[in-house]
C-alpha positions in Angstrom: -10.4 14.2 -31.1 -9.3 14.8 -27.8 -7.8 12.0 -25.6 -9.4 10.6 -22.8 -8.3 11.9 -19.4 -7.3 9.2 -17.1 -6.5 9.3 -13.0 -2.6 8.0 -14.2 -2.6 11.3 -16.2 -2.0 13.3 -12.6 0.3 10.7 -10.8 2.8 10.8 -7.7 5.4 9.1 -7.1 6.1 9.4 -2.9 9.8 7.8 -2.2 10.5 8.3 1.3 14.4 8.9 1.9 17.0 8.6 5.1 20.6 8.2 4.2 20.1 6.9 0.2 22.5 9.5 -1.2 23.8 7.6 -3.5 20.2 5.6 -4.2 18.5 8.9 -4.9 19.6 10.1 -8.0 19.3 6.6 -9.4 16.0 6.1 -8.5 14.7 9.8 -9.5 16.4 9.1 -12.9 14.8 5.8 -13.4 10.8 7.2 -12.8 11.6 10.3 -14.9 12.8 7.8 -17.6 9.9 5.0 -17.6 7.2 7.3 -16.5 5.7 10.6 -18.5 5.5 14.1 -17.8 2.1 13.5 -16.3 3.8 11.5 -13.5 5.2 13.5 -10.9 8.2 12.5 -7.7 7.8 14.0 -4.2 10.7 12.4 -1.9 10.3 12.7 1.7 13.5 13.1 3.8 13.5 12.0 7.7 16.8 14.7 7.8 18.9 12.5 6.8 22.5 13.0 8.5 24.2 11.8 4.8 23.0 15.0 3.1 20.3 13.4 1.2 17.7 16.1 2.1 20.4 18.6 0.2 20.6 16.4 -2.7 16.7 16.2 -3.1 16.8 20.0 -3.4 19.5 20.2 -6.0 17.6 17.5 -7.9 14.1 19.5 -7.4 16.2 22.5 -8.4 17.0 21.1 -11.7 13.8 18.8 -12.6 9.9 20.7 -12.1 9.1 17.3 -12.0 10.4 16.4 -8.5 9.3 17.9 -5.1 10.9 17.2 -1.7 9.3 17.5 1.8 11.6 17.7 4.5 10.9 16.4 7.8 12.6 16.6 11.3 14.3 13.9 12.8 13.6 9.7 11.7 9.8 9.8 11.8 9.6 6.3 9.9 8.1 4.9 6.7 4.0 5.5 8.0 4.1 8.8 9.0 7.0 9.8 5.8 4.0 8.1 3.4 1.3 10.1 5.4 2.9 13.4 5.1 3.4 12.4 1.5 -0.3 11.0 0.9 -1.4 14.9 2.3 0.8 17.1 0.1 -0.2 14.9 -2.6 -3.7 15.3 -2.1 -3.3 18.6 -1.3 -1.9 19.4 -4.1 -4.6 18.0 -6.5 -3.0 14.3 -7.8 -5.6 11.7 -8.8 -3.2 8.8 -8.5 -0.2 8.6 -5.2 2.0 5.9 -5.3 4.8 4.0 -2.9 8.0 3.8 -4.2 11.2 2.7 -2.3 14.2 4.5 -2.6 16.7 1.4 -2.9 15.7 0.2 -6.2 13.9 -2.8 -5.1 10.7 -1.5 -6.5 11.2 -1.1 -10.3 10.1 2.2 -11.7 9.8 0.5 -15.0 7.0 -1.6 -13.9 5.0 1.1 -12.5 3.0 1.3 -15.4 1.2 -1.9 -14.6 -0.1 -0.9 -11.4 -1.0 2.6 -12.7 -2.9 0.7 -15.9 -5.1 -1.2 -13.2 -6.2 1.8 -11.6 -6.9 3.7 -15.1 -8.9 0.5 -15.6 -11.0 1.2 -12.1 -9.3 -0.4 -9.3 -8.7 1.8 -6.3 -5.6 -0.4 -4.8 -3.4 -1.9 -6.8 -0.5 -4.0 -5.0 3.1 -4.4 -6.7 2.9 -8.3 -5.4 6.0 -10.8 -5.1 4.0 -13.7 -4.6 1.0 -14.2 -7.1 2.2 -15.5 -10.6 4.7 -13.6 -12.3 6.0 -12.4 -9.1 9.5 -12.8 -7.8 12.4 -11.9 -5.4 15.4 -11.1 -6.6 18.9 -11.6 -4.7 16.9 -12.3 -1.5 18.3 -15.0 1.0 15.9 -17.7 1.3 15.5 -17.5 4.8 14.3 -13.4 4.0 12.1 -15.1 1.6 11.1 -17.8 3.4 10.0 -15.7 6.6 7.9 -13.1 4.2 6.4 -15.4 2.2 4.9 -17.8 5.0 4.2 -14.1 7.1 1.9 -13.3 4.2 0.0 -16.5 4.0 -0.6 -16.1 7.8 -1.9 -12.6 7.2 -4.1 -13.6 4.7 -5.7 -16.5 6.4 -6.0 -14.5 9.6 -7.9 -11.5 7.9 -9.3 -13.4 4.9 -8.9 -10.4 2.6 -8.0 -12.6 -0.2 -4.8 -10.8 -0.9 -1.1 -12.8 -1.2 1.3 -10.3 -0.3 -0.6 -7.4 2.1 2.8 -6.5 3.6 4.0 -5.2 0.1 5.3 -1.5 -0.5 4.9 -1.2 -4.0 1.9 0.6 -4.4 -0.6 2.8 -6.2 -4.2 4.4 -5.0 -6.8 6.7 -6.2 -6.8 9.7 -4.0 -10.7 8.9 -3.2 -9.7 5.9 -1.0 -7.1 7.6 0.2 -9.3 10.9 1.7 -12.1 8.4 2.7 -9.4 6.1 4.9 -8.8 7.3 8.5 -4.9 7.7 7.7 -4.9 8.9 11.3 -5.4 5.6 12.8 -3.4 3.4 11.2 -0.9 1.1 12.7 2.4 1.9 13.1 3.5 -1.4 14.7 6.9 -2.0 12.2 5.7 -2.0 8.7 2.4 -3.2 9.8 0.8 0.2 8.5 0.7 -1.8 4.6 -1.4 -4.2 5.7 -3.3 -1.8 7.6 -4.5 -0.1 4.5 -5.2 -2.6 2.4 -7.3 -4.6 5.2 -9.3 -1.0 5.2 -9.5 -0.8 1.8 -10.6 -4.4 1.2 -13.0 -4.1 4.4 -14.5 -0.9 3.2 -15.4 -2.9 -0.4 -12.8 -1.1 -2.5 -11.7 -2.7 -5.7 -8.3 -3.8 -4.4 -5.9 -5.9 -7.0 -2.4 -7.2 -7.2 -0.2 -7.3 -10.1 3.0 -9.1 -10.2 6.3 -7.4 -10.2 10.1 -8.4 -9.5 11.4 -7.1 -6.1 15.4 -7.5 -6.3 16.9 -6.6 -2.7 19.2 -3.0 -2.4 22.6 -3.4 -3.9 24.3 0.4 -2.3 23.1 0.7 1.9 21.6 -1.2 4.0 18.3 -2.9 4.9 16.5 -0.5 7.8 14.3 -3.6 8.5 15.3 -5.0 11.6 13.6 -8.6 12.7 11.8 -7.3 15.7 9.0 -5.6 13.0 7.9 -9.6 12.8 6.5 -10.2 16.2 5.2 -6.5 16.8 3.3 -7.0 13.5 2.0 -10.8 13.6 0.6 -9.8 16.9 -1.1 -6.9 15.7 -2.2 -8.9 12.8 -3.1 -11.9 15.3 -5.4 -9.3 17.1 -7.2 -8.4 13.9 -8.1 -11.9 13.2 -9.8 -12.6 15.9 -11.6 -9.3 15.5 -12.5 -10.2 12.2 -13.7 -13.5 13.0 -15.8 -12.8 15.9 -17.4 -10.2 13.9 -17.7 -13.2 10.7 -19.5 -15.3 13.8 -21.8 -12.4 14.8 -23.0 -11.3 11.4 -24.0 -15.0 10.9 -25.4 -15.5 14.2 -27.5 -12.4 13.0 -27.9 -13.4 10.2 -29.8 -16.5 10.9 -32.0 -14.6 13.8 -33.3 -12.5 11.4 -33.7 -15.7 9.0 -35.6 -17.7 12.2 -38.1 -14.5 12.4 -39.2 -14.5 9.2 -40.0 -18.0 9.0 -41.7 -17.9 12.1 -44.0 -15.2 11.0 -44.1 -16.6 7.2 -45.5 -20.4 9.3 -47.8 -17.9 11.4 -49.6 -16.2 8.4 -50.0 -19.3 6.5 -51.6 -20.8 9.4 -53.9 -18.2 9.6 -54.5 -18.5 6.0 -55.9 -21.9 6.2 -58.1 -22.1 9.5 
């Protein structure tokens, strides 16, 4: 008897790259070691000016399992993920996944994220900060700022979600090609919370499961502190969007409740003259 085919049985792994020479092979080794066959790497270089582009190719070279797109210039994490989410579905995978290239994403927890979707969720969000989460080797005011940004953006856009700024990621590709990838935000990092506000809006089945995020031992962070303001405004902004357009469906709501009462009172009074 033949197994069941599942969406994790055609994954991608997308791990955008600049300057993470020495992260590279480490992290390509790791996936190809927790993951199987059926799970596939595509890294994404920005030309990086360390030779990490050339790197990817010897490692493509050598594995049939890993892919590399090369970009020009340092087009940033959206449009690397983008570029990534189009090859991937381009090229026929059922599951595409965010990876960092740094390590702080574990490739050996992957496999709970891609066990959601094989179990019908469309989203599924590596999270820090529901239970069984945690941050590893983070200074607490890091922590501090990310965890209280979350709560904000999940109050603000009530999508029910506790860590919407997270990288660690997996989708089905049908959320993916119905989501208008060519609007999204690009406002810092604010493009994660951009798609999973969509996705949630849109009524996908969007879940978290915890993971451990441990901060990049080799190189440094490329998150600089002005992605905080840029993206709590832009978060500020979809708020208020999204609760004018709470007040307006209930305002609605009730008009069209008023109505029918008032033509329900009408025909009973006609019923008993």
């Amino acid at each position: 008897m033949s197994a069941t085919v599942q969406p994790s049985d055609r994954t991608l792994v997308i791990i955008p790259t600049f300057n993470e020479l020495e992260n590279l092979p480490l992290i390509t080794g790791r996936v190809r070691d927790a993951l199987p066959d059926g799970v596939d790497i595509l890294i994404v270089d920005d030309n990086s000016p360390d030779g990490t582009g050339d790197l990817a190719d010897e490692l493509a070279a050598a594995d049939g399992h890993i892919n590399v797109l090369h970009r020009e210039g340092k087009g940033g994490l959206c449009g690397a993920y983008m570029k990534g989410f189009q090859w991937g579905l381009d090229a026929g995978y059922t599951v595409l996944c965010e990876m960092d290239a740094d390590g702080s994403h574990a490739p050996e927890q992957l496999h709970l994220l891609l066990e959601e979707v094989d179990n019908g969720a469309d989203l599924v969000i590596g999270s820090r900060y529901i239970r069984g989460g945690k941050t590893v080797n983070w200074p607490w005011q890091r922590y501090l700022l990310s965890k209280l940004g979350n709560i904000y953006i999940s109050v603000a856009l009530g999508a029910g979600l506790s860590d919407m700024t997270a990288g660690y990621r997996a989708y089905r590709r049908e959320l993916l090609e119905a989501l208008p990838l060519d609007e999204l935000s690009n406002a810092g990092y604010i493009f994660q919370v951009d798609l999973a506000r969509r996705s949630v809006d849109a009524g996908y089945d969007v879940r978290e499961v915890p993971i451990t995020f441990t901060e990049r031992v080799i190189g440094e962070s490329k998150l600089d502190g002005s992605f905080v303001k840029d993206s709590l405004a832009v978060v500020t902004k979809w708020g208020l969007e999204h609760r004018y357009k709470q007040v307006r469906d209930l305002v609605s709501a009730f008009g069209g409740l008023a109505v029918q009462t008032v033509r329900e009172a009408r025909k009973n009074r006609r019923a008993h003259r």
